[in-house]
TORNUGU-538615 format. One record per residue: x, y, z of N, C-alpha, C in turn. Coordinates in steps of 0.001 Angstrom, whole numbers, padded with zeros to 6 digits, always signed. Example, Ala and Ser with C-alpha at 12.3 -4.5 7.8 and 13.67 -1.06 7.14 Angstrom:
REM residues 2
+013190-005690+007800+012300-004500+007800+013200-003300+007800
+012850-002250+007080+013670-001060+007140+012900+000030+007870
END
This chain:
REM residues 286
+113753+073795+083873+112849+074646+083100+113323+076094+083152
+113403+076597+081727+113595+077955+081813+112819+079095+083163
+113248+079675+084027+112299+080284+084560+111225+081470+083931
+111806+081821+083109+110705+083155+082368+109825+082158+081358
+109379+080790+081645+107972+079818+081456+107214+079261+082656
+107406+080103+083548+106676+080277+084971+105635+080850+084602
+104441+080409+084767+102795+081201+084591+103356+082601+085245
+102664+083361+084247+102871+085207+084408+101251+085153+083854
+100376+084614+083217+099099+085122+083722+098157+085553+084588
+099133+085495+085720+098107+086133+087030+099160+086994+087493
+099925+087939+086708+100597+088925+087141+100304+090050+086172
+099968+091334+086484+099513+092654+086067+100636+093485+086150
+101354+094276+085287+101911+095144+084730+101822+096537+084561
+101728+097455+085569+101070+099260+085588+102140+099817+085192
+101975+099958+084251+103059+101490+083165+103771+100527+082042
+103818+101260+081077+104484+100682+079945+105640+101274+079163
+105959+101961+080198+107901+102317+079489+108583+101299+079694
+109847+102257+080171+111420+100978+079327+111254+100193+079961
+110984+100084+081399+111079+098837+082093+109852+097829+081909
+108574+098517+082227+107272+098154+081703+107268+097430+080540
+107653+098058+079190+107876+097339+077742+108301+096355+078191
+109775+095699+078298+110461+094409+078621+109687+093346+079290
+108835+093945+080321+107579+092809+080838+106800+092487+079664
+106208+093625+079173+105147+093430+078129+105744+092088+077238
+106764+092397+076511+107621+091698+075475+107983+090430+075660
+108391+089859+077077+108088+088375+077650+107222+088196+078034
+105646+088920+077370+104526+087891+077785+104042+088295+078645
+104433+089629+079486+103350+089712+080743+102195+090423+080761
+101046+090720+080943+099937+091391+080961+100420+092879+081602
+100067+093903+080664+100228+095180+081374+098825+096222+081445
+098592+097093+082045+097599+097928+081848+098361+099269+082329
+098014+100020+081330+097643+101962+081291+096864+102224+080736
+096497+103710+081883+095514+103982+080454+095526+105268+079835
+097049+104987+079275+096988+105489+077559+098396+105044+077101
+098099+105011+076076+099690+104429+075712+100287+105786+075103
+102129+105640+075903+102253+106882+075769+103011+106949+074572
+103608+108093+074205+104272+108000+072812+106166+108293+073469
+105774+109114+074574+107455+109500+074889+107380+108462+076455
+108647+107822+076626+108261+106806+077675+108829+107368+078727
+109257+109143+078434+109670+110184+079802+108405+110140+080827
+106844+109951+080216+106017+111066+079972+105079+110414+081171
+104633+110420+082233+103948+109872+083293+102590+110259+083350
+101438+109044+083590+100576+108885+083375+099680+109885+084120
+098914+110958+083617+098670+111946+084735+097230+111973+085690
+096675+110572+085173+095288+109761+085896+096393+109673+087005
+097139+108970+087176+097924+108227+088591+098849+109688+089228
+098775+110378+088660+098929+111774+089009+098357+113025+089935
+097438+112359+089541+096321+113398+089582+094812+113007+090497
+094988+111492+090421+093504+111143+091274+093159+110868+092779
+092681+110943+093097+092815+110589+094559+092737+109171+095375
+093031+108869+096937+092638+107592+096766+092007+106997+096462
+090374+107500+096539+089041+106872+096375+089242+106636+095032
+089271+107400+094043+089237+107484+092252+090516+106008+091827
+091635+106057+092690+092529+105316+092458+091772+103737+092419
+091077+103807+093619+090554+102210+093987+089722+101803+093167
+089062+102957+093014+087709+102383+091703+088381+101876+090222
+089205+102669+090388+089817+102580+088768+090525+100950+088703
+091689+100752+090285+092099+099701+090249+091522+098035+089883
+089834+098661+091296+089064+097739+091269+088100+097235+089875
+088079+098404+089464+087489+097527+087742+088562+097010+086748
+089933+097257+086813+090867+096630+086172+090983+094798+087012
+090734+095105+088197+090679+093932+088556+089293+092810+088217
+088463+093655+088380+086769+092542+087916+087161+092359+086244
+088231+093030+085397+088450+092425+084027+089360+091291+083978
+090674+091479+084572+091712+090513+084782+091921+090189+085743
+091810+088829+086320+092238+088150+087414+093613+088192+087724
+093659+088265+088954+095862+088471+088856+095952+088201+090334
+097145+087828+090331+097499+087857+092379+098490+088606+092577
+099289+089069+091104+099907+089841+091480+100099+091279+090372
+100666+092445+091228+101004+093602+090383+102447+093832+090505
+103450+094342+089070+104644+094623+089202+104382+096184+088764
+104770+096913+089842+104836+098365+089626+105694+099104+088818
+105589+099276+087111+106627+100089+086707+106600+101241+086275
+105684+102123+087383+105372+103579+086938+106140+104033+088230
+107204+105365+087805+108246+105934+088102+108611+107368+087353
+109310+107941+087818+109628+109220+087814+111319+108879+088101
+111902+108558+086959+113241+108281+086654+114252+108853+086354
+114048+110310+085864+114461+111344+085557+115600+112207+086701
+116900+111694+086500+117529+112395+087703+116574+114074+087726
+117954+114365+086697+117613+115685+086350+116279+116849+086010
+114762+115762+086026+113779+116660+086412+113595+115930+087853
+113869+115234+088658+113632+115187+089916+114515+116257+090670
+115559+116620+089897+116222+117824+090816+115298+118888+091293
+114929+119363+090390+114109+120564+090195+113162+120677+091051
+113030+121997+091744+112507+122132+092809+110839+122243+092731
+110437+122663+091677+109080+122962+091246+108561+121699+090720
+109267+120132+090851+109394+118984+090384+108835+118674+091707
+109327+118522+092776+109045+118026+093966+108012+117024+093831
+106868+117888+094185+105199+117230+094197+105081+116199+094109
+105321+116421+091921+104921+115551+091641+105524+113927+091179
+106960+114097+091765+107730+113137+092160+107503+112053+093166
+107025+112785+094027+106682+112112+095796+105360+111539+095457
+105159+111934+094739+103768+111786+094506+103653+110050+093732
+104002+110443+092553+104495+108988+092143+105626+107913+092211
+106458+108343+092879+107352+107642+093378+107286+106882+095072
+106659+107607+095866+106397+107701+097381+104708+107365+097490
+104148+108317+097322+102443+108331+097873+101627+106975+097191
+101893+106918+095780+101294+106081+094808+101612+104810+095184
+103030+104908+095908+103662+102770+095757+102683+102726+097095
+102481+103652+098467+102255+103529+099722+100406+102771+099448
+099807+104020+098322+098237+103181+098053+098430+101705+097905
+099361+102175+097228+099206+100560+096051+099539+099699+097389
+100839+099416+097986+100923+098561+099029+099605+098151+099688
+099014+099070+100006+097787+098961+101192+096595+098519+100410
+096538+098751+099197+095154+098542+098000+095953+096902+097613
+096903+096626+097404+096919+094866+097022+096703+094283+098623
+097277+094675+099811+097205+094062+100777+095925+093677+101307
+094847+094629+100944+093326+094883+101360+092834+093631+100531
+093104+093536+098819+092579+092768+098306+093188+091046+098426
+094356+090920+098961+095152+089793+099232+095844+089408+097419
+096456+090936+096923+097313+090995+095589+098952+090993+096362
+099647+090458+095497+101564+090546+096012+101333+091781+095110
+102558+092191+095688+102827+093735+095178+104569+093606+095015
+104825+093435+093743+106450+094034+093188+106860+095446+092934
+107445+096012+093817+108082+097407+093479+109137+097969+093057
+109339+098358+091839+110923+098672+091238+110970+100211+092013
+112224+099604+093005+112724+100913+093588+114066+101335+093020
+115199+101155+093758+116087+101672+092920+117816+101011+093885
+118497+100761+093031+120277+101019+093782+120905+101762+094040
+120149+103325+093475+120723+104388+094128+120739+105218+095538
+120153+104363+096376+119470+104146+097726+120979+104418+098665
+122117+103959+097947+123209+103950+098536+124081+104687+098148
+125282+104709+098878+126637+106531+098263+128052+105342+098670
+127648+104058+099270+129304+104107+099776+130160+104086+098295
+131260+104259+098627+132147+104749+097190+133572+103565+097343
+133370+102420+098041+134148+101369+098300+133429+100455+098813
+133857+099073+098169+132920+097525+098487+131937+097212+098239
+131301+096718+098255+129867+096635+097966+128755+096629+099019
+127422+097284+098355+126224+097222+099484+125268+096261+099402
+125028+095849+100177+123522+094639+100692+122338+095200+101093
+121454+094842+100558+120054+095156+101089+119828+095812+102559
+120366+095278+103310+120868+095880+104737+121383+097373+105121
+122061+097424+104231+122654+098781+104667+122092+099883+104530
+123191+101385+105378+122645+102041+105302+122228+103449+104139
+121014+103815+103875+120368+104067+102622+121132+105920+103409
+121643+106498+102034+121645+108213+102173+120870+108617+101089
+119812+109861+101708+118686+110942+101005+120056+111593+100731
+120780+111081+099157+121697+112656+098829+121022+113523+097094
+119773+113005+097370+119025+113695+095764+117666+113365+096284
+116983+114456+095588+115434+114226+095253+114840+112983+094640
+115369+112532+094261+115388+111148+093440+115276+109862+094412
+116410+109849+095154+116665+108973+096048+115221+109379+097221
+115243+110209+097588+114260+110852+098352+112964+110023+098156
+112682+110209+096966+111294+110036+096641+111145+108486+096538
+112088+107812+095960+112229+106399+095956+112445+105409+097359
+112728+106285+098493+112922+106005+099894+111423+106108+100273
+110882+107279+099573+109566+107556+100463+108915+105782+099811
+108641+105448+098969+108028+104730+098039+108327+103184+098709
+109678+102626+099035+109589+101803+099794+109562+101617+101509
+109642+103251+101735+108383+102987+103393+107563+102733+103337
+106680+102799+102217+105060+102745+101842+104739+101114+101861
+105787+100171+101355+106058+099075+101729+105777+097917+102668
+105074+096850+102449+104880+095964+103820+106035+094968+103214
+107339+095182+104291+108369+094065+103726+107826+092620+104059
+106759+092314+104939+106713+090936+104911+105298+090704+103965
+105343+091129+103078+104129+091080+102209+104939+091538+100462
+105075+092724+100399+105827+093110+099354+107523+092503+098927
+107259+092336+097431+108961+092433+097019+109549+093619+096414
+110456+093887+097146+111189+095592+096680+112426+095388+096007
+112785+095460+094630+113561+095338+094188+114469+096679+093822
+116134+096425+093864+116793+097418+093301+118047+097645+092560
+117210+097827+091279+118300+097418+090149+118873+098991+090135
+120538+098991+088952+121078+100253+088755+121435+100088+087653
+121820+101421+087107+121944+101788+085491+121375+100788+084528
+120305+100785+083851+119539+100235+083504+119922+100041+081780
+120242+099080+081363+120024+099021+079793+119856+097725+079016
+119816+097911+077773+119072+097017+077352+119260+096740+075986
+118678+095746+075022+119106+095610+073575+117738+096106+072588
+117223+096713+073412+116491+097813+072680+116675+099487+072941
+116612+099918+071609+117042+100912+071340+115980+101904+072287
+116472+103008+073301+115600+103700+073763+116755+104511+074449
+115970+106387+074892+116925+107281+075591+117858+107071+076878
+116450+106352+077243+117008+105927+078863+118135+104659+078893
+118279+103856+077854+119037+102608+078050+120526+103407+077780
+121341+102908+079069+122485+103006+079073+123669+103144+077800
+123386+102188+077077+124149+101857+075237+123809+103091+074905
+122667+103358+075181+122505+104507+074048+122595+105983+074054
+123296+106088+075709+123451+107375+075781+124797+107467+075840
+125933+106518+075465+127280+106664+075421+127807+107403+074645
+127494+107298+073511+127478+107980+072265+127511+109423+072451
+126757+110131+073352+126214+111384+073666+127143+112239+074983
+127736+110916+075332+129013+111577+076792+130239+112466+076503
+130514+113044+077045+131752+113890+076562+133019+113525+077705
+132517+113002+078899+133503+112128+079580+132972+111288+080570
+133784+110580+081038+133560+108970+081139+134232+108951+082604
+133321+108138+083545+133588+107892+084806+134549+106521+084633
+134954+106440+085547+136465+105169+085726+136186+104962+087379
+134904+104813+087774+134857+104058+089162+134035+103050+088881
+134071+102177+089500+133180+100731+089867+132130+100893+089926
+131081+100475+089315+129498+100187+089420+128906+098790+089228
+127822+098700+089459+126324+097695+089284+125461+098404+088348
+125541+097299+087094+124684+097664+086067+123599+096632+085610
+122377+097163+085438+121484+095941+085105+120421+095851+083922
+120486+095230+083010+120226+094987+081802+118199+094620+082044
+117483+095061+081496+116096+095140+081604+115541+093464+081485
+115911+092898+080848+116143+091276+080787+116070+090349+081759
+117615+090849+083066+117658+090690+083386+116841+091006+085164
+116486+092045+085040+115470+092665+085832+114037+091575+085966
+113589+091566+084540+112509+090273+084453+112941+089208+084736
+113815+088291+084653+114098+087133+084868+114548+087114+086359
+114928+087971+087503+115193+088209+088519+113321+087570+088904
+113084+089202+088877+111340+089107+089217+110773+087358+088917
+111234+087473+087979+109916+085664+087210+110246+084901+088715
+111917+084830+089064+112658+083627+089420+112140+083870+091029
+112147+085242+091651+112444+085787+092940+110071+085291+093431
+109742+085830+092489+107946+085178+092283+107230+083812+092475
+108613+083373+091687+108394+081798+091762+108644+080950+093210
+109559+081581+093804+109898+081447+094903+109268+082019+095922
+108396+082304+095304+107333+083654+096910+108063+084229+097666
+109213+085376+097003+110025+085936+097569+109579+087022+097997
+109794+087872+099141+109492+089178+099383+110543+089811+100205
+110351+091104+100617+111395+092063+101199+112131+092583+100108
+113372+092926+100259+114498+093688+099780+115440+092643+098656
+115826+093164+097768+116658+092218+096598+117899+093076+095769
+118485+093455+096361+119383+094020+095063+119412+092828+093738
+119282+093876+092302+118852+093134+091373+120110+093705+090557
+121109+093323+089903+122225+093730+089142+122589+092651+088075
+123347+093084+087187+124294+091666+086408+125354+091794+087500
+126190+090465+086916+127192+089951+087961+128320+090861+087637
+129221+091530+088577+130892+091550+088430+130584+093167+088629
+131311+093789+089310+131872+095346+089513+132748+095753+088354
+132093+096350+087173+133136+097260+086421+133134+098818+086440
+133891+099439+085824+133548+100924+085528+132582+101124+084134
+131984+101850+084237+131368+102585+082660+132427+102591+081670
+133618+103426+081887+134779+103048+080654+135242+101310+080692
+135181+100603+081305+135414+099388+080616+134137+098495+080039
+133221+098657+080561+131632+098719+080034+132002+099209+078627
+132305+100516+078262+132161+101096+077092+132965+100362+075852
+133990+100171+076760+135154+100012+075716+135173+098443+075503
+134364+097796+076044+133743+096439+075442+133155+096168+074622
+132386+097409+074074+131798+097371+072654+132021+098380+072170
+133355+098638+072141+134179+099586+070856+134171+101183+071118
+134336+101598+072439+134085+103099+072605+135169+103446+072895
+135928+104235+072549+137463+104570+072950+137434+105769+073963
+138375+105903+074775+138193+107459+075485+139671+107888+075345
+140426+109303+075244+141366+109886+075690+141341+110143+077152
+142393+110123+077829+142909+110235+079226+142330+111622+079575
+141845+112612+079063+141614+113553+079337+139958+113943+079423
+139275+112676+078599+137451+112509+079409+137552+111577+080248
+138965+111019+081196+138162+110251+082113+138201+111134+083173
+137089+110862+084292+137083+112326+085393+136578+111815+086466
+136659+111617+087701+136603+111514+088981+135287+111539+089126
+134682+111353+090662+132999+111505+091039+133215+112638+091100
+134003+113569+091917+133864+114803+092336+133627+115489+091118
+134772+115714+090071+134285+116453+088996+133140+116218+088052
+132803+115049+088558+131338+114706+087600+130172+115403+088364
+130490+115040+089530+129161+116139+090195+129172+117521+090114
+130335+118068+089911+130995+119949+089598+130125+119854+088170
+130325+119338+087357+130260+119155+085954+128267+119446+085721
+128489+118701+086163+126691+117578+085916+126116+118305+086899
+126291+118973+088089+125000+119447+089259+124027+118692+089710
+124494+117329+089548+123891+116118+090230+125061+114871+091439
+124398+114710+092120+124766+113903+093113+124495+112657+092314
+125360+112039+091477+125519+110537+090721+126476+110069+091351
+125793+108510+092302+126627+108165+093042+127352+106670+092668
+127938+105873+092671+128638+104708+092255+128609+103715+093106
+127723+102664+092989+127483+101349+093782+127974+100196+092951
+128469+099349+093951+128326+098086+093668+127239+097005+094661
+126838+096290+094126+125719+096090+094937+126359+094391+094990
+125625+094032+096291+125776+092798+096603+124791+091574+096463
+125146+090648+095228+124008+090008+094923+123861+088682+095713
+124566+088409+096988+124573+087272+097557+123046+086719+097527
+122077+087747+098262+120250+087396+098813+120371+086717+096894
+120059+087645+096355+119585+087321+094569+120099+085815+094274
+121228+085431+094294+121563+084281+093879+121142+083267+094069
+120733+083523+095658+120037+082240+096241+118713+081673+095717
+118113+082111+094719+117548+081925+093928+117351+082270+092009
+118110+083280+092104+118952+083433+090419+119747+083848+090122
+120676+083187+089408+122212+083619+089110+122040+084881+087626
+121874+086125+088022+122900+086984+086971+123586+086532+086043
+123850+087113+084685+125225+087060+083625+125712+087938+084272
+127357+087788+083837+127977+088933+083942+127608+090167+082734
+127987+091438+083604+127485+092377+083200+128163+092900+082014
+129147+092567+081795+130223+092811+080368+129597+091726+079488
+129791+090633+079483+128947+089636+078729+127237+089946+078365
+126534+090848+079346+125593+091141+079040+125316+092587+077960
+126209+093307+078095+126573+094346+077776+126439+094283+076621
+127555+093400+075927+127898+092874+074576+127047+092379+074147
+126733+091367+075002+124929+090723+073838+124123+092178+073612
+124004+092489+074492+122843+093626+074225+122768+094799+073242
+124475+095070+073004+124996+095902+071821+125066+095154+070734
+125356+094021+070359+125161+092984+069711+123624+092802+068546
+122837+092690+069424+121240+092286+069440+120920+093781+069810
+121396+095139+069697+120439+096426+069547+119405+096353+068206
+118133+096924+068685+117308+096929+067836+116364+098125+067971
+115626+099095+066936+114405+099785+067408+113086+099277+067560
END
């Protein structure tokens, strides 16, 4: 049986951007409350309320829809406004403070709790990393996404962590679609993961009453320029550029993982990520 025809009616959906949408779109139940128009744009009830206001709000979403479980896809994704120092707050805030309620508010009610954290958790710049290893605070970003799975009960919660995210729908954040917009092109090894595939991880890793830690990726270590140039992007020798000069360049700490999907497999096998790539440029749509 296909796994994404696993009952998802007793699973709840908080936020409805890029990653959020893709749940929505296979069928899963989501709630916000408001639907936003820019999917930068973070919900400023979950912003802004406190614990008590949080629970009430949770607890009447719950006396409407029955669920056992919640997949968390409200985030603050934004390297470049998480840099920003006057950003702080309200980063930690929803990335860190918000997953820590939520952990303790499904645990109270006996809800599983799925948390999209992140693969950027890691810096090594050779081999690949496992759930195991060790995590470097080298951005605000990472920071806040560290705070978010301390908040975490690993023998209760599943913490997932996918990287470079894209997809065969047309949107800012999907990887395809900001190629177009690069002026040069990294040539180191990464883990890239297609929004698709993110859900079908979750359906498969659920079905299995999986919890703890998961690196979530498509299969195979490529670079972004061979990524690119799989669906027709050409580069001159003179935009391809090192990490170092990308971080001189950019004023961001963008770091390059390959992630290790051994844990993942043991219950769902990945496409490869070039093969996924291509479908997805393939099948782009708005």
């Amino acid at each position: 049986m296909d796994i994404l025809q696993v009952e998802n009616n007793n699973v709840l959906v908080l936020g409805d951007g890029f990653l959020g949408s893709e749940f929505i779109r296979r069928g899963y139940k989501f709630h916000t409350t408001r639907k936003r128009e820019n999917v930068n744009d973070i919900d400023t009830f979950y912003l802004n309320a406190d614990s008590d206001l949080l629970s009430v709000h949770l607890e009447r979403i719950f006396n409407k829809i029955h669920f056992t479980t919640i997949i968390n896809c409200i985030g603050i994704a934004n390297t470049r406004y998480c840099e920003k120092r006057e950003n702080f707050h309200e980063i930690i805030r929803i990335n860190g403070d918000f997953v820590d309620f939520l952990s303790r508010w499904c645990k109270e009610i006996g809800v599983k709790l799925v948390q999209v954290s992140s693969g950027c958790l890691f810096a090594r710049q050779t081999g690949t990393v496992s759930e195991t290893d060790f995590i470097e605070a080298h951005c605000n970003y990472v920071v806040s996404k560290w705070v978010g799975e301390m908040g975490c009960d690993l023998e209760r919660d599943l913490i997932i962590r996918p990287r470079l995210y894209f997809s065969d729908v047309e949107n800012k954040l999907n990887l395809i679609c900001k190629l177009p917009k690069f002026k040069t092109i990294l040539n180191e090894f990464n883990s890239v993961t297609s929004t698709r595939t993110i859900v079908e991880a979750v359906t498969a890793l659920l079905k299995h009453n999986q919890v703890g830690v998961f690196n979530v990726a498509n299969d195979g270590a490529y670079t972004i320029k061979q990524l690119s140039e799989a669906i027709g992007y050409k580069w001159n020798k003179d935009q391809v550029v090192t990490q170092a000069e990308l971080h001189k360049s950019q004023g961001l700490y963008l770091v390059n993982n390959v992630l290790d999907l051994s844990k993942l497999k043991q219950f769902y096998t990945p496409r490869d990520a070039i093969e996924e790539f291509k479908w997805c440029k393939e099948h782009l749509h708005v």
